[in-house]
C-alpha positions as CSV (number, residue, x, y, z in Angstrom):
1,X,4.3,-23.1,17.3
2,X,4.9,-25.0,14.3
3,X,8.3,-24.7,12.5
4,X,7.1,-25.2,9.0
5,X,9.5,-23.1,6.8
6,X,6.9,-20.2,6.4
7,X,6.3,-17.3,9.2
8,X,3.0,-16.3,10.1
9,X,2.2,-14.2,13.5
10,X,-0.9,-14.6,15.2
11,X,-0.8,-12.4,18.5
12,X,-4.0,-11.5,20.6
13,X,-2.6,-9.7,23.9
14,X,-3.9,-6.5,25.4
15,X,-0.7,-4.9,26.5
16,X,-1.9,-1.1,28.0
17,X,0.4,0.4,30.1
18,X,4.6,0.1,30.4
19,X,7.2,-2.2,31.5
20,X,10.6,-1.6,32.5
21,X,12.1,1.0,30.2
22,X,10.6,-1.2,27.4
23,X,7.9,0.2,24.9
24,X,5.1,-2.3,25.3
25,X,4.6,-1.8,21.5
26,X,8.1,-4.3,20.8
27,X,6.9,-6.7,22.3
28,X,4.4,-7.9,18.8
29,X,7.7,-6.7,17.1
30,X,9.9,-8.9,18.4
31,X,7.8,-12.0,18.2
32,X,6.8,-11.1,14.4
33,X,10.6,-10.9,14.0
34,X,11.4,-14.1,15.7
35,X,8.4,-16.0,13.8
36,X,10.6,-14.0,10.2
37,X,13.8,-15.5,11.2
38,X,13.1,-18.9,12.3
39,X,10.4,-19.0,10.0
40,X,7.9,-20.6,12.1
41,X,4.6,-20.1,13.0
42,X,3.8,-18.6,16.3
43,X,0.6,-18.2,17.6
44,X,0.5,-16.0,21.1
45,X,-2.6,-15.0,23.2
46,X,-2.9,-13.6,26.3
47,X,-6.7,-14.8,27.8
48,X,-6.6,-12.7,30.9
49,X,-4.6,-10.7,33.2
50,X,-3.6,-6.9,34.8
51,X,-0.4,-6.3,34.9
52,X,1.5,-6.0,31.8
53,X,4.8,-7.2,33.6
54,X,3.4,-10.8,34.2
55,X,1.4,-10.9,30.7
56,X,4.6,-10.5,29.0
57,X,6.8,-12.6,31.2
58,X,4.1,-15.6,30.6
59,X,4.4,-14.7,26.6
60,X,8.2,-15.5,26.9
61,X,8.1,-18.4,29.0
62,X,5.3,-20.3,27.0
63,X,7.4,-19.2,24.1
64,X,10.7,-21.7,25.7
65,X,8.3,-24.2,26.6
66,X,7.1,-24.4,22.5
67,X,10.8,-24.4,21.7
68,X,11.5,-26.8,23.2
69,X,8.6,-28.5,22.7
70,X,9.0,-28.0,19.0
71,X,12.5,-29.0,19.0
72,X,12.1,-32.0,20.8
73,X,13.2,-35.4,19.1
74,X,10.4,-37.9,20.2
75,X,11.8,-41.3,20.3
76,X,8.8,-43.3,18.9
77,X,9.3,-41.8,15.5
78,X,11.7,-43.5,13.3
79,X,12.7,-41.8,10.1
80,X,11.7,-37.5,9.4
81,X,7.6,-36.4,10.0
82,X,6.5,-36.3,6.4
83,X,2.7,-34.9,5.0
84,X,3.9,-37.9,2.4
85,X,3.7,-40.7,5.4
86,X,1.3,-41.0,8.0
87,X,2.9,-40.6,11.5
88,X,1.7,-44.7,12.0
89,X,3.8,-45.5,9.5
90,X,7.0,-43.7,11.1
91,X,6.3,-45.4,14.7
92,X,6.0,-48.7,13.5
């Protein structure tokens, strides 16, 4: 996940057969609308797995973990992460 201003979807998941009352189909929706509105970049693959229930639950709970991730202030950096200063500069 990168929260860069721009969307951009990249999903790779094999999602055959149905969940809950829930067209499998929504589920590339609603992370291609999520990536529109936060404007972030979100990449999502599923590598393996059989049932479409725990493929999807793993989607959504890696998905957190980025947030959060993503959203996290990391106390070593002083000042905003720039492309215009290298990160050494910012930690020093």
């Amino acid at each position: 996940m990168d929260l860069s201003g721009r969307s951009a979807l990249v999903f790779h998941a094999d999602l055959t057969g149905s969940t809950w009352d829930l067209s499998t189909e929504m589920i590339e929706h609603f992370f291609q609308s999520f990536a529109d509105n936060i404007k972030a970049n979100i990449h999502v693959e599923v590598l393996y797995g059989k049932n479409t229930h725990h493929k999807i639950e793993a989607m959504f709970k890696a998905l957190a973990r980025a947030m959060r991730q993503a959203c996290e202030l990391d106390p070593r950096v002083k000042g905003v992460l720039s492309t215009k200063v290298s990160y050494n500069e910012l930690i020093h």
